[in-house]
VOTIPA-289211 format. One record per residue (C-alpha): chain; x, y, z; residue in three letters. Coordinates in steps of 0.5 Angstrom, whole numbers, plus 500, padded with zeros to 3 digits. Each point is the difference from the previous one (the first is absolute). Layout:
BEGIN
   chain    xx    yy    zz   res
       A     X     Y     Z   ala
...
! end
This chain:
BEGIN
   chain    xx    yy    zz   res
       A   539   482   502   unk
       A   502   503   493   unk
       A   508   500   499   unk
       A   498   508   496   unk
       A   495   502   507   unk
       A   505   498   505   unk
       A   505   505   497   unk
       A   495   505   499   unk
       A   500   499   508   unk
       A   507   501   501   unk
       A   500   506   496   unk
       A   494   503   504   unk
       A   502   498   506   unk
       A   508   503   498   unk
       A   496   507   498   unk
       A   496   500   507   unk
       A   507   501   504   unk
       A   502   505   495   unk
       A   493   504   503   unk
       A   500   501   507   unk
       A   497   508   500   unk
       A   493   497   497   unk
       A   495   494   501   unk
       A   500   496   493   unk
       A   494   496   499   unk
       A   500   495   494   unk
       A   494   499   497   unk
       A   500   493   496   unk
       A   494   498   495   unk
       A   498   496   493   unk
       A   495   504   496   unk
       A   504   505   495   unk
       A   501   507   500   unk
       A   493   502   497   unk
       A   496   496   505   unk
       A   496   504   505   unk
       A   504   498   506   unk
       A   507   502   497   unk
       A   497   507   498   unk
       A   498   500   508   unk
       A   506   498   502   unk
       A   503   506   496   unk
       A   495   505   504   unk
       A   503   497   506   unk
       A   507   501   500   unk
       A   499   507   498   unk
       A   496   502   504   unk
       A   502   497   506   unk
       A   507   501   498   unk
       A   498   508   500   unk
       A   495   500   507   unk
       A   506   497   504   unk
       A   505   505   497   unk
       A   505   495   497   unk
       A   499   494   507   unk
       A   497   495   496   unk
       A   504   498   493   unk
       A   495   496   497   unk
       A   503   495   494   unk
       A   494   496   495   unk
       A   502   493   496   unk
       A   495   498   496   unk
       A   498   495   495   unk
       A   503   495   505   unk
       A   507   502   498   unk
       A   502   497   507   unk
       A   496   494   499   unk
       A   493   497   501   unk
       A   495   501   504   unk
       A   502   495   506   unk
       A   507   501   500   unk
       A   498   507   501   unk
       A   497   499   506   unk
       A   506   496   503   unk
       A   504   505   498   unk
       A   495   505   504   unk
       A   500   495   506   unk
       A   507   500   501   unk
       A   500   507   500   unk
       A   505   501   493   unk
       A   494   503   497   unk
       A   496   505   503   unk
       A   492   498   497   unk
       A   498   498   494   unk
       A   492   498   499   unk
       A   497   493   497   unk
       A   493   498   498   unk
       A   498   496   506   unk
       A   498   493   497   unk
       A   509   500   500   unk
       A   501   502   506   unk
       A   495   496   504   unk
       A   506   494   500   unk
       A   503   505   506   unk
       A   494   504   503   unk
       A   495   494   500   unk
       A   494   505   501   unk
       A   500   503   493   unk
       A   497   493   497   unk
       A   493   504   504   unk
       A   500   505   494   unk
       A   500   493   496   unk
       A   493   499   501   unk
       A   497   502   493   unk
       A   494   505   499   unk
       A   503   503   507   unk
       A   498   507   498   unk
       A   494   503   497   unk
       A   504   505   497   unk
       A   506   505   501   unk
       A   497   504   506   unk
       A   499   494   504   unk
       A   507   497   499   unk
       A   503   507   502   unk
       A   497   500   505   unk
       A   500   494   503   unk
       A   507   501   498   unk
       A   502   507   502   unk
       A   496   498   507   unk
       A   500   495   506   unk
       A   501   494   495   unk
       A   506   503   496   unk
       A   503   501   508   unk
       A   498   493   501   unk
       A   505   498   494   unk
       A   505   505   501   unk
       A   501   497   508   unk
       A   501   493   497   unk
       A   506   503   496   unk
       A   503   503   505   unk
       A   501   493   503   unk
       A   504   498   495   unk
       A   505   507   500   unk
       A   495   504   495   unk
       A   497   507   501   unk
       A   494   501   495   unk
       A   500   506   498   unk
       A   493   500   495   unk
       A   497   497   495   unk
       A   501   502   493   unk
       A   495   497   495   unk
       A   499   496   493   unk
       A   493   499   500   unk
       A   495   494   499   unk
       A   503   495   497   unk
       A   498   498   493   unk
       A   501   493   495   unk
       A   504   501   493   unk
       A   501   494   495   unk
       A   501   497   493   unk
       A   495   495   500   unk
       A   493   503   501   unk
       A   496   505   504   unk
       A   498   497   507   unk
       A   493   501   501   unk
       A   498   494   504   unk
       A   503   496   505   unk
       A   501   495   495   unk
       A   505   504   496   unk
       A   505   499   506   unk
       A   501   493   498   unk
       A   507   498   498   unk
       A   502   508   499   unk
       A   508   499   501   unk
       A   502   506   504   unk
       A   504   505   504   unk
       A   499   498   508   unk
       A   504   504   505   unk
       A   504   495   504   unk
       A   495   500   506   unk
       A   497   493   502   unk
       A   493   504   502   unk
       A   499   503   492   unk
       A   502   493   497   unk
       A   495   496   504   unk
       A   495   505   497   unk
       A   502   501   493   unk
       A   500   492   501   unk
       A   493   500   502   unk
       A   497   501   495   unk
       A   503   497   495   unk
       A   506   505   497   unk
       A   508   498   500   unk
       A   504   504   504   unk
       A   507   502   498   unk
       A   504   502   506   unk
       A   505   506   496   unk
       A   503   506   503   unk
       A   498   507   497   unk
       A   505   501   495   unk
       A   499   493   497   unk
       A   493   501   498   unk
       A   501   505   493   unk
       A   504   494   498   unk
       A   496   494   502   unk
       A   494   503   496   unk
       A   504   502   493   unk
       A   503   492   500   unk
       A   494   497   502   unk
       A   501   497   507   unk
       A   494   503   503   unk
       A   493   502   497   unk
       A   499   506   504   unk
       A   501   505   506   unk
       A   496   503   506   unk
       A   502   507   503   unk
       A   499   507   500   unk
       A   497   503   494   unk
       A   506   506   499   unk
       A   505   494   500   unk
       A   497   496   494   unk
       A   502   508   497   unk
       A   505   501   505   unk
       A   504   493   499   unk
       A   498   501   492   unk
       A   496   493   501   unk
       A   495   502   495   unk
       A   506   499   495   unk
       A   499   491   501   unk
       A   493   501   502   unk
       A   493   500   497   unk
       A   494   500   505   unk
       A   499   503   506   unk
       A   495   499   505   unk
       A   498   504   505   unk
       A   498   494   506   unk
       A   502   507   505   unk
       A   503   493   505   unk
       A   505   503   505   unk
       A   501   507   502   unk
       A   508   501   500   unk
       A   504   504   504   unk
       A   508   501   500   unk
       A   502   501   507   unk
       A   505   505   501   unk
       A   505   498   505   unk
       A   507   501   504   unk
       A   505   497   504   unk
       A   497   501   508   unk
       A   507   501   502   unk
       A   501   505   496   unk
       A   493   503   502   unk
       A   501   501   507   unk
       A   507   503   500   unk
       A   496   506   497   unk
       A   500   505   504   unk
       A   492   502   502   unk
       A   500   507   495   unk
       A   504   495   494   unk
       A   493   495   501   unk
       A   495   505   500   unk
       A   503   503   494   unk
       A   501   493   497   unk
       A   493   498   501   unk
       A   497   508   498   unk
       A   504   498   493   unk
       A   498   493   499   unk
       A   493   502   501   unk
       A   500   505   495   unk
       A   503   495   495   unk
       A   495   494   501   unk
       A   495   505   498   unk
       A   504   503   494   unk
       A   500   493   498   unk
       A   494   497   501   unk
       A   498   506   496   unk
       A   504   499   494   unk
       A   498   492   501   unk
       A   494   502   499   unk
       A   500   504   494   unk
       A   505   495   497   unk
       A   495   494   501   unk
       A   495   504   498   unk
       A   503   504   492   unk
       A   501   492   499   unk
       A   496   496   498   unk
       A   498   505   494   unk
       A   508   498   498   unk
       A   499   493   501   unk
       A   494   501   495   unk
       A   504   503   495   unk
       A   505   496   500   unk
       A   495   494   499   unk
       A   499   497   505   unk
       A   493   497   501   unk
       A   497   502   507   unk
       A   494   497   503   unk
       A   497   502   507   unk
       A   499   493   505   unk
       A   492   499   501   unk
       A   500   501   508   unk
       A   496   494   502   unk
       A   507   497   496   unk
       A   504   503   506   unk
       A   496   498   505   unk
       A   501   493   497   unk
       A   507   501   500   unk
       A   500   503   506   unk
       A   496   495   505   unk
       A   504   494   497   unk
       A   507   503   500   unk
       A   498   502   508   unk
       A   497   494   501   unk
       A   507   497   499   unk
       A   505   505   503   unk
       A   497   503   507   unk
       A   502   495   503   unk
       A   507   500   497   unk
       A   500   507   501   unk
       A   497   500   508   unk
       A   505   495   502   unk
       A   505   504   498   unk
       A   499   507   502   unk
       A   496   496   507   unk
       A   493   502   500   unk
       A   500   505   506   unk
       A   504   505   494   unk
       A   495   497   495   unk
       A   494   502   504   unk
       A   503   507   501   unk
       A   501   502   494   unk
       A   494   497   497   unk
       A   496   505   505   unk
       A   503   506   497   unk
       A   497   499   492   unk
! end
């Protein structure tokens, strides 16, 4: 871990033996203060410092001051942090279940994923979690993920051939971008604006509010909406944090992170939405992805990591969750 995080730490750490009267809880996350996640968060901490009266202090961090994703997580873990969230292709490294959600064309739209996610399938992640010392608390959304770059509009499956792009560092999601002929680059969120201006990669997948969010539209001129994954930010605590809450302080938690994953989905939704229009008049290209196109993209990249993707999350898990879409 970073000398600077490992100092911020030891000031958390120090200021959390200063405050005995109230439960702190930190909240660690990567996305700026713009992002629909930091704005929920910000509705959080009111009112949930409100509704318990002064029980809870509720402390944010954002735009990864404390450090990436991953170290986050550790940091979770360990109990220096109280939650953090991260998309789930980077934390399923620690949970191998996640990698389910690494199937492509999982979800058919945004009301399936929430109720899958929401429901029995998302209970089922959330029990996988707490084996490795985490407390799921929900799952935020980014959206279906689409392709921006700088070489051409993808509309065919031939046009992936040799597009040199950002991959999460996820074995499963290299092996697919792999399988039908891209070139993945594993880089860490925060590298992917720079490696775009300098030209070490062609192009990028995420949420359409990121390419407008991260600025990517700045060093990009396509976009092409493939709709290729669904991408949920999984909001997570510390589970021994979590089960030294007295029962009142959990049903007040659970009451106030329900009201704020719904807030921002909501704003995700409106984000995602207002951005194409913008993209468009900051000169982007934009085509829409043919769906037998998908469907090409989808029975090739499938056809090569369902077996990855079953070995990992073991086939009883695989079969349940499928049973819920």
């Amino acid at each position: 871990m970073k000398l600077k995080n490992l100092s911020i730490v030891a000031a958390l750490s120090i200021s959390s033996v200063m405050a005995h009267a109230e439960t702190t809880i930190r909240i660690a996350h990567s996305t700026p203060e713009t992002s629909p996640i930091h704005k929920s968060l910000e509705y959080f901490e009111e009112n949930l410092e409100k509704r318990s009266e002064g029980d809870f202090d509720v402390q944010i961090f954002s735009g990864g001051q404390i450090g990436s994703v991953n170290e986050v997580t550790e940091l979770v873990q360990i109990g220096s942090i109280q939650m953090t969230m991260g998309a789930s292709v980077l934390l399923s490294s620690v949970v191998p279940e996640f990698n389910v959600l690494d199937t492509f064309f999982l979800f058919n739209d945004k009301e399936q994923a929430r109720r899958v996610l929401d429901g029995k399938g998302g209970e089922m992640i959330k029990g996988a979690m707490e084996e490795k010392g985490f407390k799921g608390i929900g799952f935020f959304e980014r959206g279906f993920r689409n392709f921006s770059n700088n070489r051409a509009p993808l509309d065919s499956v031939k046009s992936f051939q040799g597009l040199r792009m950002r991959a999460a560092s996820n074995p499963t999601q290299i092996a697919a971008w792999k399988s039908i002929g891209a070139a993945p680059m594993p880089l860490n969120w925060g590298e992917i604006y720079s490696s775009l201006q300098q030209g070490l990669i062609d192009g990028q997948e995420s949420a359409l509010s990121s390419i407008y969010i991260e600025r990517f539209f700045e060093v990009q001129k396509y976009v092409s909406l493939t709709g290729h994954t669904y991408t949920t930010e999984v909001w997570f605590a510390n589970k021994e944090f979590w089960d030294n809450l007295s029962p009142n302080q959990q049903a007040l938690l659970s009451e106030v992170a329900e009201e704020t994953v719904e807030l921002q989905r909501e704003l995700t939704v409106k984000e995602n939405n207002d951005t194409l229009d913008t993209l468009k008049e900051q000169g982007l290209l934009v085509n829409e992805v043919h769906v037998d196109v998908k469907k090409a993209l989808g029975n090739t990249i499938n056809a090569t990591i369902k077996d990855d993707i079953i070995k990992r999350v073991g086939q009883p898990f695989y079969d349940d969750f499928m049973a819920e879409l």
